[in-house]
C-alpha atoms as an extended CHARMM CRD file, in Angstrom:
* protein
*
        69  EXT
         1         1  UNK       CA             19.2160000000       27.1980000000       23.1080000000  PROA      1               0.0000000000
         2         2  UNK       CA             21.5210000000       26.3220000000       25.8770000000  PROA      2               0.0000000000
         3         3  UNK       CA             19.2570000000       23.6960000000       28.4960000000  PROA      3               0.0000000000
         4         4  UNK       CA             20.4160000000       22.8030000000       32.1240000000  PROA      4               0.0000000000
         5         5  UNK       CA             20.1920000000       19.1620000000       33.5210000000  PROA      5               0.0000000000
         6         6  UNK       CA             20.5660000000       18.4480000000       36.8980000000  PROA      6               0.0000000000
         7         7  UNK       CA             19.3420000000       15.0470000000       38.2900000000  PROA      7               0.0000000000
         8         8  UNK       CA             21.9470000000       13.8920000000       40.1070000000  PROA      8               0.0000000000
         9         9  UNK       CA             21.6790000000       10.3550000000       39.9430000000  PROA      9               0.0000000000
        10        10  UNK       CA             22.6390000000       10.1440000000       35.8970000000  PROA      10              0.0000000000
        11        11  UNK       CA             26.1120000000       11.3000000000       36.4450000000  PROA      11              0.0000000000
        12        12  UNK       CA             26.8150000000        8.2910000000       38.5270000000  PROA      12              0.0000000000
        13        13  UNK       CA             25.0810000000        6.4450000000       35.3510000000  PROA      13              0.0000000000
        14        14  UNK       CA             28.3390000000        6.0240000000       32.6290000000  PROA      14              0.0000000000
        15        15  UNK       CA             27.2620000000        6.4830000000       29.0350000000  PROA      15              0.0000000000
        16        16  UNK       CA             24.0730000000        8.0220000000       29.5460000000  PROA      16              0.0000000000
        17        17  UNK       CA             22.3660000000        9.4600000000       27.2830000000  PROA      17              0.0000000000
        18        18  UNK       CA             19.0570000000       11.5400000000       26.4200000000  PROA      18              0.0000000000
        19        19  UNK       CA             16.3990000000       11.1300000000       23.7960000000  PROA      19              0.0000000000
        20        20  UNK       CA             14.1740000000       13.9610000000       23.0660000000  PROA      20              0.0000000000
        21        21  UNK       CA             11.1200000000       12.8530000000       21.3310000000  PROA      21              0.0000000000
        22        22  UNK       CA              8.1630000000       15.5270000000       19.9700000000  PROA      22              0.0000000000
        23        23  UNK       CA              4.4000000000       14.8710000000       20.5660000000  PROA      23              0.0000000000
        24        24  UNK       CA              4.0380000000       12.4180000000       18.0700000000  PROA      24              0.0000000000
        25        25  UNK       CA              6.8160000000       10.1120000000       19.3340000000  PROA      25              0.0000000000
        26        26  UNK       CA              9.1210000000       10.7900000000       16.7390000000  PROA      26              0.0000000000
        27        27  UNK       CA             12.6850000000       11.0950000000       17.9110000000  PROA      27              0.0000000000
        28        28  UNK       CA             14.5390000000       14.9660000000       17.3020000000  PROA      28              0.0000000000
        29        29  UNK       CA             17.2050000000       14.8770000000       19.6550000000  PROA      29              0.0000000000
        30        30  UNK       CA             19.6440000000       12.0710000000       20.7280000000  PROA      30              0.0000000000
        31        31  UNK       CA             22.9010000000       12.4670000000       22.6940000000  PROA      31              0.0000000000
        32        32  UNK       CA             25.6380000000       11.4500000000       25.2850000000  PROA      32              0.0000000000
        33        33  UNK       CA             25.2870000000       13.3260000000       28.4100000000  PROA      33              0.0000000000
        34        34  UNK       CA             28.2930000000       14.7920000000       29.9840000000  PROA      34              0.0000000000
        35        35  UNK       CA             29.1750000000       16.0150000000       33.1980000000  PROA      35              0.0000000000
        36        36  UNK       CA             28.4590000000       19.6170000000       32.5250000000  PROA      36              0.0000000000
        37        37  UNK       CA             24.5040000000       19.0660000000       32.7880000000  PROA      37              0.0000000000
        38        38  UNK       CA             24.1950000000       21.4970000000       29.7960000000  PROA      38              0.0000000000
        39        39  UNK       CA             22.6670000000       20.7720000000       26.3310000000  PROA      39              0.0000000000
        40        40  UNK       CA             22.7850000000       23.2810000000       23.4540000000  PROA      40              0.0000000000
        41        41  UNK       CA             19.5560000000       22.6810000000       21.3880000000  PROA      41              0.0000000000
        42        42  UNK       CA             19.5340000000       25.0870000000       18.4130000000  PROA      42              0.0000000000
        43        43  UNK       CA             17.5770000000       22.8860000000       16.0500000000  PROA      43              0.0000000000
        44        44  UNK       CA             14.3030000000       22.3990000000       18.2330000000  PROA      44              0.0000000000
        45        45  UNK       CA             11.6850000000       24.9100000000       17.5630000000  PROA      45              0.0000000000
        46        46  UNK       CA              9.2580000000       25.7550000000       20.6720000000  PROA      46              0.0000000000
        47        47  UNK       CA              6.9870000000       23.5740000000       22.0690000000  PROA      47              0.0000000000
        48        48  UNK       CA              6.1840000000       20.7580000000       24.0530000000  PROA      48              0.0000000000
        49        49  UNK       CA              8.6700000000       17.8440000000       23.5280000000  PROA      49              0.0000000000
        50        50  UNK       CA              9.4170000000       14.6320000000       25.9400000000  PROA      50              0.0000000000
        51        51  UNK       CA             12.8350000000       13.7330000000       27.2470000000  PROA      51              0.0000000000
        52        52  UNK       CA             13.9640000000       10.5640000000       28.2030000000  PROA      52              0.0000000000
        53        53  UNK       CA             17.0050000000        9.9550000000       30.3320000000  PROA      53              0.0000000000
        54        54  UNK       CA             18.6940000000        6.1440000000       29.5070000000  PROA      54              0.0000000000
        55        55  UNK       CA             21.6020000000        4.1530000000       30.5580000000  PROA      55              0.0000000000
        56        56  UNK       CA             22.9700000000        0.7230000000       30.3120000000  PROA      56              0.0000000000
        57        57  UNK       CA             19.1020000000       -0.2630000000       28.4800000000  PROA      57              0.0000000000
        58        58  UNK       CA             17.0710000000        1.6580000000       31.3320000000  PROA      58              0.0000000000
        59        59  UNK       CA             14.9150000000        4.7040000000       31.1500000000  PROA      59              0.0000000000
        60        60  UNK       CA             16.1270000000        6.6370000000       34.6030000000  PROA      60              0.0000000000
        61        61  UNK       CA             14.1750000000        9.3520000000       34.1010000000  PROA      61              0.0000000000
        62        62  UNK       CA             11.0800000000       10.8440000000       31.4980000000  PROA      62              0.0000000000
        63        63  UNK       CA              9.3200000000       14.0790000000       31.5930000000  PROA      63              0.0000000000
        64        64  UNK       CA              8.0640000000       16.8640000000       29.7730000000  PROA      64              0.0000000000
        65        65  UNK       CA             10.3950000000       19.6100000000       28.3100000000  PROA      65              0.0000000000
        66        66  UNK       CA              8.6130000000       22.8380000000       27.4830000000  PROA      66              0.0000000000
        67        67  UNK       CA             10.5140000000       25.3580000000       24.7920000000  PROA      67              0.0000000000
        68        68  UNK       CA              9.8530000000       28.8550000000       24.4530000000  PROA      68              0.0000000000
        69        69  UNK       CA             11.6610000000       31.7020000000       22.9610000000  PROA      69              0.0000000000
């Protein structure tokens, strides 16, 4: 599953990275962002999951990431 990201302000944030936690708070997904703004996500299943945008020790960005097929 190929996802888009597009908030601008992390690419002027080096080393980001994004954490994708599921509804119980357990962490399923943790990566480097680059400056393509894509993620390819092939071991999620679908559902509800949160995502948490961090650089330099500082959450820049959560919200809710919805999954379907």
């Amino acid at each position: 599953m190929l996802i888009n990201f597009c908030p601008l302000f992390v690419w002027n944030s080096k080393g980001a990275e994004i954490e994708i936690t599921n509804t119980l708070g357990q962490l399923v997904y943790k990566t480097k962002l680059n400056k393509e703004n894509k993620l390819l996500i092939n071991d999620l299943k679908p559902g509800v999951y949160l995502y948490s945008i961090i650089s330099t020790n500082a959450v820049l960005k959560t919200d809710k990431l919805v999954l379907t097929k």
